[in-house]
C-alpha positions in Angstrom: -12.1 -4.9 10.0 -11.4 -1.4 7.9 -11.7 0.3 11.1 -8.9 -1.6 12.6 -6.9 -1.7 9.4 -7.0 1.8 9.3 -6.4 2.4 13.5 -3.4 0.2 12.8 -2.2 2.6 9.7 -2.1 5.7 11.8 -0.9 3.9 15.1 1.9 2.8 13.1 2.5 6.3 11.3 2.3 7.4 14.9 4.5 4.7 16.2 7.2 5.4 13.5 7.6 8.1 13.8 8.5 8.6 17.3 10.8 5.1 17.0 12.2 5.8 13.8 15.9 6.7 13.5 17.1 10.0 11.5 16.0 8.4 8.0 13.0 10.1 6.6 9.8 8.8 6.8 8.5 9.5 3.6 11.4 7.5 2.2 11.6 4.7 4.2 8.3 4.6 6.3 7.9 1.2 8.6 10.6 -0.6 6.5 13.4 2.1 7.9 12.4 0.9 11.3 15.3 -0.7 13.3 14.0 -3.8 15.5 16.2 -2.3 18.4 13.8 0.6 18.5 10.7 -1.8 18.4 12.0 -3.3 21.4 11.8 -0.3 23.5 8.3 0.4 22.8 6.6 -3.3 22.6 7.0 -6.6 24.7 6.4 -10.1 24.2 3.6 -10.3 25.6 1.7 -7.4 23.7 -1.5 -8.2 22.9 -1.3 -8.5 18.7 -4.5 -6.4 18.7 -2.9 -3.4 20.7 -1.7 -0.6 18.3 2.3 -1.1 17.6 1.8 -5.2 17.0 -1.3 -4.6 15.1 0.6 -1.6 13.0 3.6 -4.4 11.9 1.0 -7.2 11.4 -1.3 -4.8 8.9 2.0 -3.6 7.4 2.8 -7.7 6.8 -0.5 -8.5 5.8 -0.3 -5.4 3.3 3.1 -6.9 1.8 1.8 -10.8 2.0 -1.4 -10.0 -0.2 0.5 -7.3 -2.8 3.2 -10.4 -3.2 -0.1 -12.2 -4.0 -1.0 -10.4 -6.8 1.8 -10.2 -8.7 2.0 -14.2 -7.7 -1.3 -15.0 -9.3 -0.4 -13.1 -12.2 2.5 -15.1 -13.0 0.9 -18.2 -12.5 2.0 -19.8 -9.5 0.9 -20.9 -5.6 0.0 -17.9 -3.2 0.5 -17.3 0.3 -2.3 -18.5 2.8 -2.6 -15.1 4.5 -4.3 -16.5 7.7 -2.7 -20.1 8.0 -1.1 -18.2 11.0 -2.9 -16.7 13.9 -2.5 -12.7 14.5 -0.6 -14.4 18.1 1.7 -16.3 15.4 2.4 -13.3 13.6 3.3 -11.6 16.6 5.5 -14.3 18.2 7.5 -14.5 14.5 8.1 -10.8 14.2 8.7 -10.1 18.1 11.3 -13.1 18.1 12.9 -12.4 14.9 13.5 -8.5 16.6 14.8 -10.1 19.6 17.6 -12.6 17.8 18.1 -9.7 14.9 17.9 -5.9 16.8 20.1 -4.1 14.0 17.8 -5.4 11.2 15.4 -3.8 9.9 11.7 -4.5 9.6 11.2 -5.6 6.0 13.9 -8.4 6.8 11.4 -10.4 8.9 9.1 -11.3 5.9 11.1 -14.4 4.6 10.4 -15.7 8.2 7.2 -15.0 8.0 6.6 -16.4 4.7 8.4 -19.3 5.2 5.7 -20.1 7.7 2.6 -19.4 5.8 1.0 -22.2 3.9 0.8 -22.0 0.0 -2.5 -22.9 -2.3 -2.2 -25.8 -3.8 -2.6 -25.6 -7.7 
């Protein structure tokens, strides 16, 4: 599992570089991506385990369980990080690119968690 966590950091350092726009990595990083750009280098029917979809869905799982902590913290329900399949994840994020291609990454998260369960507490 670290293994492919970290494959999926550098394919997406790799990937993000070459489909980033002029905004500077080290500012923006995956967030700066444009969804227009992700369409040119990924399909629907990518596998989730090949290295751009696996990149994003690391890069979401990241953001998911660091909105955890500070959720637990303050007391209330988390987010279920794998009440969706890595094939769900994909499917959300490819289909929110396709409906939204001037958005930016980060703006497919309250999509995604709108569709992960929460604890019950």
């Amino acid at each position: 599992m670290k293994r492919a966590l970290i494959a999926g950091v550098m394919a997406l350092s790799v990937a993000t570089s070459s489909l980033a726009q002029s905004t500077p990595q080290y500012v923006m990083g995956i967030t700066g991506l444009v969804f227009s750009k992700l369409l040119t280098a990924t399909s629907e029917t990518d596998s989730p385990k090949s290295h751009i979809p696996m990149a994003m869905i690391a890069w979401i799982e990241g953001y998911v369980t660091a909105a955890n902590s500070v959720l637990e913290k303050q007391g209330v329900s988390r987010y279920d990080i794998v009440s969706m399949t890595q094939h769900e994840y994909w499917a959300t994020i490819y289909g929110f690119c396709t409906r939204n291609p001037d958005k930016q990454v980060m703006e497919v998260m309250p999509d995604i968690m709108g569709r992960l369960k929460r604890e019950v507490l």
